[in-house]
VMD Tcl script that draws the C-alpha trace (Angstrom):
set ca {
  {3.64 15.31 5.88}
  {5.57 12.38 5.04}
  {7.71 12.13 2.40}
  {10.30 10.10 0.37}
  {13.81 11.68 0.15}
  {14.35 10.04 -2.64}
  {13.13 9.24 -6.06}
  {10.76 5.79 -5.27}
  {9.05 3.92 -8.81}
  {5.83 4.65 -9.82}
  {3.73 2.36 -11.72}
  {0.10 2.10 -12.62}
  {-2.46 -1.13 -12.05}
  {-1.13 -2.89 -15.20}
  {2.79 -2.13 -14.24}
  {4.23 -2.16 -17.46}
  {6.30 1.55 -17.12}
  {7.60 2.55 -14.26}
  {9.05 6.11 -13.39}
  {10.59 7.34 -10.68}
  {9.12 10.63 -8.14}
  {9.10 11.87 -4.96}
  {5.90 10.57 -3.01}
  {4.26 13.27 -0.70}
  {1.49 12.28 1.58}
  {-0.26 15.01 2.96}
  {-3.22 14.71 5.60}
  {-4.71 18.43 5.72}
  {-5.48 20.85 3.03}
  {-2.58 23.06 4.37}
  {-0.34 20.11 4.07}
  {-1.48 19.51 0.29}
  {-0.90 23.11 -0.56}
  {2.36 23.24 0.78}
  {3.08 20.04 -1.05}
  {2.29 21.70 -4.59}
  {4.31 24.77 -3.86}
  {6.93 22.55 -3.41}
  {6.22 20.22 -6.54}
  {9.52 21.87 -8.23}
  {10.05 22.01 -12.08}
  {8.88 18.94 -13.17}
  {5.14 19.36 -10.61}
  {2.95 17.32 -8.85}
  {-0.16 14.78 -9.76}
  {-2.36 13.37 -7.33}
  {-2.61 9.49 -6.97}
  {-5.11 7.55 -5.11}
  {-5.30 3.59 -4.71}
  {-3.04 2.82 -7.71}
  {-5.96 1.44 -9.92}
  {-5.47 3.33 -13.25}
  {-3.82 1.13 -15.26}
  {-1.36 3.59 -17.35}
  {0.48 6.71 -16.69}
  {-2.16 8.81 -15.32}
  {-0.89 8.92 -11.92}
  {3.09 9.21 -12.21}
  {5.05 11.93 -12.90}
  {8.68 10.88 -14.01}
  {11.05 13.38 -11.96}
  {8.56 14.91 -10.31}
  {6.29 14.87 -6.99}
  {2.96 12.12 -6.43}
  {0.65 13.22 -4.06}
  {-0.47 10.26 -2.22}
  {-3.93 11.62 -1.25}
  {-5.18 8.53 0.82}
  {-4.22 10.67 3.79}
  {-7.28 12.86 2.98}
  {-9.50 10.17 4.52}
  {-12.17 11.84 6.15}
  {-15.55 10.75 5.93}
  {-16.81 14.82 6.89}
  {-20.94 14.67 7.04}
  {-23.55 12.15 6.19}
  {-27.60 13.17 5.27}
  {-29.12 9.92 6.15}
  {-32.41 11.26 5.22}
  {-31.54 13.01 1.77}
  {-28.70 10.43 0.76}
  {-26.06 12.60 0.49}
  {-22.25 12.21 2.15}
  {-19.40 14.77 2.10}
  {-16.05 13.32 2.38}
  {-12.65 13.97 1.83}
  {-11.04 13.05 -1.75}
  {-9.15 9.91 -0.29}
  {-11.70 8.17 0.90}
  {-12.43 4.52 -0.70}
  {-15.45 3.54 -2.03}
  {-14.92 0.75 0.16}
  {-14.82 2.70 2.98}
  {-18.11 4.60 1.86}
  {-19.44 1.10 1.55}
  {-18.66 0.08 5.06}
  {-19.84 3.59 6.26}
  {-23.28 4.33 4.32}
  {-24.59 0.58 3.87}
  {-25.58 -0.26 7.25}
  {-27.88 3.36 6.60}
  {-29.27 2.08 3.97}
  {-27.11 4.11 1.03}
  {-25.16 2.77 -1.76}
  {-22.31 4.71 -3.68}
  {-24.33 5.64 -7.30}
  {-21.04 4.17 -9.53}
  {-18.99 1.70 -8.80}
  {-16.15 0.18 -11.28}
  {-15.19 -3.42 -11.71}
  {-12.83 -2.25 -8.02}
  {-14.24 -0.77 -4.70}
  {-10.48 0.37 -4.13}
  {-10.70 3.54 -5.50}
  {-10.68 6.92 -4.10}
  {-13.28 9.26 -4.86}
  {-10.92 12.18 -6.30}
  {-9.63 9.08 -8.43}
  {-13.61 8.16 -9.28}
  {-13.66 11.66 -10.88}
  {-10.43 12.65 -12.10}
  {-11.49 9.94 -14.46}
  {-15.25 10.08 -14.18}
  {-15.37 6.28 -13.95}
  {-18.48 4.47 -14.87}
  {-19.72 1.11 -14.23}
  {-22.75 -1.65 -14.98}
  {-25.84 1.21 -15.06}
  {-24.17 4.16 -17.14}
  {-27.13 2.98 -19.20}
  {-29.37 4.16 -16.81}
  {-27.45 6.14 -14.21}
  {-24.22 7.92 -16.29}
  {-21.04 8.19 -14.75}
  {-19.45 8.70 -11.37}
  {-19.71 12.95 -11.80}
  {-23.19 12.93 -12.54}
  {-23.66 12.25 -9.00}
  {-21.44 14.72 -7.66}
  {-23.29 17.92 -6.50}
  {-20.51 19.92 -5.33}
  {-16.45 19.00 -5.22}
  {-13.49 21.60 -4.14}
  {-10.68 22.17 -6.02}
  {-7.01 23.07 -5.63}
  {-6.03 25.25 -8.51}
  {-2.14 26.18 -9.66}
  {-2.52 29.79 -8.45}
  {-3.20 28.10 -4.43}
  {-7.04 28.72 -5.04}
  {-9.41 26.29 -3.63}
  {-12.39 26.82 -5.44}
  {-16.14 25.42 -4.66}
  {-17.40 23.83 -7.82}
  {-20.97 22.95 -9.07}
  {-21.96 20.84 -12.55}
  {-22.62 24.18 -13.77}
  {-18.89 25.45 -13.69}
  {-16.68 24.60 -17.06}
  {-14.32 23.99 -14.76}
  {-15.96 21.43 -13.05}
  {-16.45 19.60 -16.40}
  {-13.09 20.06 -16.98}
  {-12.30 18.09 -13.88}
  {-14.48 15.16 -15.29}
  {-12.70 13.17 -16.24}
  {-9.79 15.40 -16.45}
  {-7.01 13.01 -15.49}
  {-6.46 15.07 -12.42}
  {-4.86 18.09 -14.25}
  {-7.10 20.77 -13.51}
  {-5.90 20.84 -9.82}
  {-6.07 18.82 -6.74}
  {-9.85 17.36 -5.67}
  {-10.04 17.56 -2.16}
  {-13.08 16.96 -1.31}
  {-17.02 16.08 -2.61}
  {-20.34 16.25 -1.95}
  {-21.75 13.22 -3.75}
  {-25.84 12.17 -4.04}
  {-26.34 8.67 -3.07}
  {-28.34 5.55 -4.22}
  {-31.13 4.07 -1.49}
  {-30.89 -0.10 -1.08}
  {-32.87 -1.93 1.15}
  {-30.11 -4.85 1.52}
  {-26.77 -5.56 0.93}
  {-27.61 -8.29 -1.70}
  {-28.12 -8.51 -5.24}
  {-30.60 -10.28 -7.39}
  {-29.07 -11.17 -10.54}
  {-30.42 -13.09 -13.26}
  {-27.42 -14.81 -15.87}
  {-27.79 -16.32 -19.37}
  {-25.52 -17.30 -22.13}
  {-25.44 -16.01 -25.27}
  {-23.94 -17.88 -28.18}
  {-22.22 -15.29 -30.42}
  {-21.74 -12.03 -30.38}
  {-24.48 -11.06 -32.76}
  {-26.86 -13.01 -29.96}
  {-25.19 -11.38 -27.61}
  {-26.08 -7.26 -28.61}
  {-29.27 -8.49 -29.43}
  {-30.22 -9.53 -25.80}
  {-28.46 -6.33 -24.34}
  {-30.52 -4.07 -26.56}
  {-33.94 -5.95 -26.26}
  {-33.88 -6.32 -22.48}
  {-31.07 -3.66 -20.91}
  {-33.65 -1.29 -20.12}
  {-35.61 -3.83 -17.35}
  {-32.37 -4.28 -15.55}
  {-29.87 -1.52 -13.28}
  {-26.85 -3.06 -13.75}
  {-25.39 -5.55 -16.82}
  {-22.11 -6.54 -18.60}
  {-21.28 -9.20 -20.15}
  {-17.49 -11.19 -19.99}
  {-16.96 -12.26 -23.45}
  {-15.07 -14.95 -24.92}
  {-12.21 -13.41 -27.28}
  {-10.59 -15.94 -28.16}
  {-13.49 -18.04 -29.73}
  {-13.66 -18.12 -33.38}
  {-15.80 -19.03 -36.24}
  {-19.89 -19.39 -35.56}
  {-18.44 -19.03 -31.51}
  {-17.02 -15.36 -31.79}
  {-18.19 -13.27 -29.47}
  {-19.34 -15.62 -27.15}
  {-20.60 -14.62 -23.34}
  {-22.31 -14.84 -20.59}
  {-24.71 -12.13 -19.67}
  {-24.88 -11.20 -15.95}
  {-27.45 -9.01 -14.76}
  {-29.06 -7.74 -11.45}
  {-30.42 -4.65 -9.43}
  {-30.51 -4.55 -5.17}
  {-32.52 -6.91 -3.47}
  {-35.58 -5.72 -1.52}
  {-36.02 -7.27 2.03}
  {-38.79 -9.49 0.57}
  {-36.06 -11.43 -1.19}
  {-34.13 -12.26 1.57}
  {-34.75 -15.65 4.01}
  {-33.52 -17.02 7.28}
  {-30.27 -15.59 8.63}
  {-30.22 -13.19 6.41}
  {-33.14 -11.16 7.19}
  {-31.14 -10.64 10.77}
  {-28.85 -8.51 8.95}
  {-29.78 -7.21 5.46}
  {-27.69 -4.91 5.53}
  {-24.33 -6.43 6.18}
  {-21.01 -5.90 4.17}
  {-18.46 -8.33 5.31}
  {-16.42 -9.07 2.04}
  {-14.10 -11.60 2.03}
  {-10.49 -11.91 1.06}
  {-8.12 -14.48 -0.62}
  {-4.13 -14.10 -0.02}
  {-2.97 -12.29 -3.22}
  {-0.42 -14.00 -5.63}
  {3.28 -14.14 -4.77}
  {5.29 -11.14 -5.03}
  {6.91 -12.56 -8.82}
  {4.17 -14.19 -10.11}
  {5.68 -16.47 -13.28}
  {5.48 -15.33 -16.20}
  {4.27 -17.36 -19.48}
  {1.65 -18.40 -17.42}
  {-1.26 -16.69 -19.67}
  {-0.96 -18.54 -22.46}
  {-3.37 -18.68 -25.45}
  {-3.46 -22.70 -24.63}
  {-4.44 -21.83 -20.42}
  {-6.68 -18.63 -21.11}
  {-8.46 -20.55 -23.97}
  {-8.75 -23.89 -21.22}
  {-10.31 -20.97 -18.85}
  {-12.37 -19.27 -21.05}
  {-13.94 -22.79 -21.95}
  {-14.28 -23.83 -18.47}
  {-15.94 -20.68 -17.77}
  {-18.49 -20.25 -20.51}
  {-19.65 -23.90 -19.80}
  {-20.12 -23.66 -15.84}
  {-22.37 -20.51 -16.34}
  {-25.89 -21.31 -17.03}
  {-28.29 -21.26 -19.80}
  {-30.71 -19.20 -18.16}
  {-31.17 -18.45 -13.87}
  {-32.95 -15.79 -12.57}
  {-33.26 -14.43 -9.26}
  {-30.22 -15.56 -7.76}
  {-28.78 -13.79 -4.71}
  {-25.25 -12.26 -4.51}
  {-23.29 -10.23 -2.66}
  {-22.07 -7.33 -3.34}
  {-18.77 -8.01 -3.55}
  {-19.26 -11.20 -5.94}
  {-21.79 -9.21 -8.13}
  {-19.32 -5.64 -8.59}
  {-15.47 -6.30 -7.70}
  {-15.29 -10.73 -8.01}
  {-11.44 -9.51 -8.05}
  {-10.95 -7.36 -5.24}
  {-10.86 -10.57 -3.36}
  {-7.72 -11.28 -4.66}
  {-5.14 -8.68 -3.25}
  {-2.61 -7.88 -6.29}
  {-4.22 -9.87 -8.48}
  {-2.45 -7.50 -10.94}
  {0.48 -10.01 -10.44}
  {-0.69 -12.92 -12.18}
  {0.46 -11.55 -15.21}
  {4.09 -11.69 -14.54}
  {6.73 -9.40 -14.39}
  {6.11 -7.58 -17.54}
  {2.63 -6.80 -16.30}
  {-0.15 -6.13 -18.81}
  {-2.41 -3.44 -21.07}
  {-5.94 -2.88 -20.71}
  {-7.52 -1.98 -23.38}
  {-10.96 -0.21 -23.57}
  {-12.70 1.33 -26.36}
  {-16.36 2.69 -26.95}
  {-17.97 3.15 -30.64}
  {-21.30 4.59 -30.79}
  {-24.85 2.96 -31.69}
  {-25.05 2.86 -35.33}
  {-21.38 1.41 -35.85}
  {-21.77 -2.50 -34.66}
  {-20.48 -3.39 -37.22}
  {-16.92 -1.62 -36.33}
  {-17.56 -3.89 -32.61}
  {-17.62 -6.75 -34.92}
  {-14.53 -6.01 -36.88}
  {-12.53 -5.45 -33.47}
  {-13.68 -8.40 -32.20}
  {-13.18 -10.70 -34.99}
  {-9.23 -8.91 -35.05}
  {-8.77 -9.65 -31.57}
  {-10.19 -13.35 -32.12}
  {-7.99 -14.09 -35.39}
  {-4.90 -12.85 -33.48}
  {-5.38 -14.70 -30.20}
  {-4.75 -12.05 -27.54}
  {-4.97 -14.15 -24.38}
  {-7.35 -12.12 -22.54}
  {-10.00 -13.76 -19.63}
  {-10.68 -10.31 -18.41}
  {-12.91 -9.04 -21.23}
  {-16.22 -7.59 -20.86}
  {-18.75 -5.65 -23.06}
  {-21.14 -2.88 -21.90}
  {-23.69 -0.58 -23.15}
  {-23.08 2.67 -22.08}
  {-26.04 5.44 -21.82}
  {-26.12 9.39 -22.81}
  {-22.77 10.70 -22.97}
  {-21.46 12.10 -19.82}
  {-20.72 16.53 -19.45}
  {-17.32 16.31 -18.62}
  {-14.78 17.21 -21.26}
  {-12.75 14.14 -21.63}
  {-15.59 11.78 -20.02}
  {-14.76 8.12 -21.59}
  {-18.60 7.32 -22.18}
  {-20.41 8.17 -25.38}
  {-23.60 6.42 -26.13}
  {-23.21 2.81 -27.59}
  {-20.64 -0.24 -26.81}
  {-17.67 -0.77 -24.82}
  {-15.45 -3.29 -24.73}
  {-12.48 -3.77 -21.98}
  {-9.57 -6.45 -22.75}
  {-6.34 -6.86 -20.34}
  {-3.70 -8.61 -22.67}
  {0.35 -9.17 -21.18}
  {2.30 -6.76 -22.27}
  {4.83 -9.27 -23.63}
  {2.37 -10.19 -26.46}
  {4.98 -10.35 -29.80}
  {3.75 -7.31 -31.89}
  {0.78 -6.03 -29.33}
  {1.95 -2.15 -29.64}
  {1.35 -2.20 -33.65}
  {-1.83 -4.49 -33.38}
  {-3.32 -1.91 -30.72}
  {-2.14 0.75 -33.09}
  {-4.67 -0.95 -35.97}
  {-7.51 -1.19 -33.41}
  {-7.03 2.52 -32.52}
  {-7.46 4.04 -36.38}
  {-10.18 1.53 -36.19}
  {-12.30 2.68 -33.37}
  {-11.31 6.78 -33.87}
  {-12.64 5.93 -37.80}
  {-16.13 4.75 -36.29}
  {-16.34 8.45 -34.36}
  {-15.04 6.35 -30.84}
  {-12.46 6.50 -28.10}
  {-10.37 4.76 -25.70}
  {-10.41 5.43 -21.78}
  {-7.24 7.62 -20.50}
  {-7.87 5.87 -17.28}
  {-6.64 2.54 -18.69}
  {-3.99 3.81 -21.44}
  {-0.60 3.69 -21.46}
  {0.31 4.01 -25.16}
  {-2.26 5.62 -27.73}
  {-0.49 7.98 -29.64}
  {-1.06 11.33 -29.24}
  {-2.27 11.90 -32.93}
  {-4.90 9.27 -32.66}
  {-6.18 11.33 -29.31}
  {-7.00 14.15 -31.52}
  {-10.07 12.71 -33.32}
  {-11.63 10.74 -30.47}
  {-12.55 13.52 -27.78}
  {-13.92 16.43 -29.39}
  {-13.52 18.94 -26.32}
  {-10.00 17.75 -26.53}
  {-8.87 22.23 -27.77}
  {-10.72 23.53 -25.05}
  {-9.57 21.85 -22.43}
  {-5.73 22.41 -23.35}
  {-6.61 25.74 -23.32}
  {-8.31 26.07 -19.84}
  {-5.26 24.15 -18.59}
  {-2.72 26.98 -20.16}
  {-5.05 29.53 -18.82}
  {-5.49 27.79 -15.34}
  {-1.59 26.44 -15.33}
  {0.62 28.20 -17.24}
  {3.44 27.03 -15.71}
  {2.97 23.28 -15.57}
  {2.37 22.40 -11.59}
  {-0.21 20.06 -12.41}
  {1.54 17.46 -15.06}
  {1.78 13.91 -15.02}
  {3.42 11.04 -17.66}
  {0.07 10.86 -19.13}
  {-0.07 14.53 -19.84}
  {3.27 14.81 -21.35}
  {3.03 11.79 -23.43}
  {-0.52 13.03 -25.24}
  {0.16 16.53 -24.81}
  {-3.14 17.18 -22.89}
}
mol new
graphics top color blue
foreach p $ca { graphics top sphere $p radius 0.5 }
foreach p [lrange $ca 0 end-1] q [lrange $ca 1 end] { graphics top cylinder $p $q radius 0.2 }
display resetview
């Protein structure tokens, strides 16, 4: 079980705080259980891939369990759709595994490099929660390493398998899951794009035409102003069926080959997203999409995770690294989406990675992100002048519509704030104290919002 002797940083996907902790790797589920025992007084949190962009996965002082070791891809029903594997396992490498069978993983994020114990310690959703929910509604069975050295065999019906939903990864350890899959025909998309002109234009489309489509989001233009706010262009697709495909192609429908671009240098410069270059962007990009295309083919790749063919592409933003932001406000308050967006506009956050999704029914799990209306996801540099009080603003703004921001992608919401937005918020502190008295599941995110 390899380990570092001493202290190594920790940071998350949008590196803006690193702490220091000893990094454990174990490989079995001995090895893991050994490896909390030995957490010490400040305890352990499991990490995957790196891809939450806060303080979810360090633990200042403490011990991170790197759980990619857990890697095993245990049993596949080709027939019913359903695959057992081991926490650390990638969705890329369920991708690479289950395609070529004719299986699809039922969630994917905006990245395919995430583990699956990540993909439900945050109960990550993607372009169909309106149709499909998040990752844990998929998830018939998962096991669970508990403080008192308990591995316990968890259905949906279990509170403490709602607990784990989007739990942050402090109910325990996942190490493993039995997840139901989706059936494709081909390894392509059809996907059908359109621009909308504002952002008034832009909810109207999504809520006259969602419904006929699997998967949609829109990137948004934030920085446009005036008659222009809100902006987009409106991508939206489901799997091809064989009958789409043509020539060289139809050899191997099922093929998932992505490729890869070399990733940034190590110290990217900063002051390179500026409002002047992310506005030159943001124009650039609005005006290449088209009006109105249907049918086009994509990859996968292009059509989920455009970025994950960019190694570290976390690094463009310089050393001081950058915030996401993401918020959801339920149907009925559009006009609090408005008010964000026209803040974020007259303040010029420089921000090319924005997008805005429906989301579907709310999701069981206790501190699941999704709620039934609109989400919208920003990454801003950290080194914005004033950005920690303007997110501040946004915050008493969102919790006074009745919303919430993701834990996956915070690393600053005060823990005040927290108190409004998730509503199971009491009970599950108090499963935690009853399942962990004694603190050996903890993490920089837990202390900082007292969860």
């Amino acid at each position: 079980m390899p380990a570092t002797t001493a202290p190594t940083p920790v940071t998350g996907w949008g590196r803006t705080a690193p702490t220091a902790a000893r990094l454990v790797r174990p490989r079995t589920y001995e090895e893991a259980m050994a490896a909390v025992r030995a957490g010490g007084a400040r305890g352990s949190i499991a990490r995957g891939l790196g891809r939450a962009y806060g303080d979810a996965a360090q633990n200042a002082g403490g011990t991170v369990l790197d759980m990619t070791g857990l890697d095993r891809v245990r049993t596949i029903d080709a027939e019913a759709g359903v695959v057992v594997c081991e926490a650390g396992v990638s969705l890329h490498r369920l991708m690479e595994v289950l395609l070529p069978l004719g299986w699809f993983v039922p969630v994917t994020p905006g990245t395919r490099y995430v583990t699956v114990g990540g993909a439900i310690g945050a109960d990550i959703h993607g372009k169909n929660h309106h149709g499909s929910g998040a990752f844990c509604r998929h998830v018939r069975a998962l096991d669970l390493l508990t403080a008192d050295g308990t591995v316990h065999r968890l259905t949906p019906t279990d509170d403490l398998f709602r607990a784990t939903a989007g739990g942050m990864g402090l109910t325990g350890l996942i190490l493993a899951a039995e997840i139901q899959l989706h059936p494709v025909q081909t390894s392509l998309m059809t996907v059908d794009t359109e621009r909308a002109a504002d952002l008034d234009d832009l909810m109207a489309r999504l809520t006259a035409t969602d419904h006929r489509y699997r998967y949609s989001v829109a990137w948004i233009d934030l920085l446009a102003k005036g008659a222009r706010t809100g902006r987009a262009v409106l991508t939206r697709g489901d799997h091809a069926g064989r009958e789409a495909l043509r020539g060289r192609a139809l050899r191997a429908p099922l093929r998932f080959n992505p490729p890869q671009l070399p990733p940034p240098p190590p110290h990217f410069p900063g002051g390179t997203l500026t409002r002047a270059s992310v506005s030159a962007f943001n124009e650039l990009w609005y005006r290449k999409a088209p009006r109105h295309r249907t049918g086009e083919l994509q990859s996968i790749a292009k059509f989920f995770h455009p970025l994950d063919g960019v190694p570290h592409w976390n690094r463009i933003y310089g050393r001081g690294g950058f915030v996401q932001y993401q918020f959801v406000v339920g149907h009925g308050q559009e006009e609090a989406l408005r008010r964000v967006v026209h803040r974020i506009a007259r303040r010029g956050c420089p921000s090319f990675l924005a997008v805005l999704k429906r989301f579907g029914e709310a999701d069981p799990g206790w501190l699941s992100f999704p709620l039934p209306g609109w989400t919208l996801a920003l990454d801003i540099p950290a080194g914005l002048p004033g950005l920690g009080g303007f997110l501040d603003e946004l915050d008493e703004e969102v919790a006074g519509a009745g919303g919430r921001v993701y834990l996956a992608k915070d690393a600053r919401v005060r823990p005040e704030v927290l108190e409004s937005m998730y509503p199971r918020l009491a009970d599950f502190r108090g499963l935690r104290r009853e399942l962990d008295p004694d603190g050996v599941f903890v993490s920089d995110l837990s202390r900082r919002l007292n969860l």
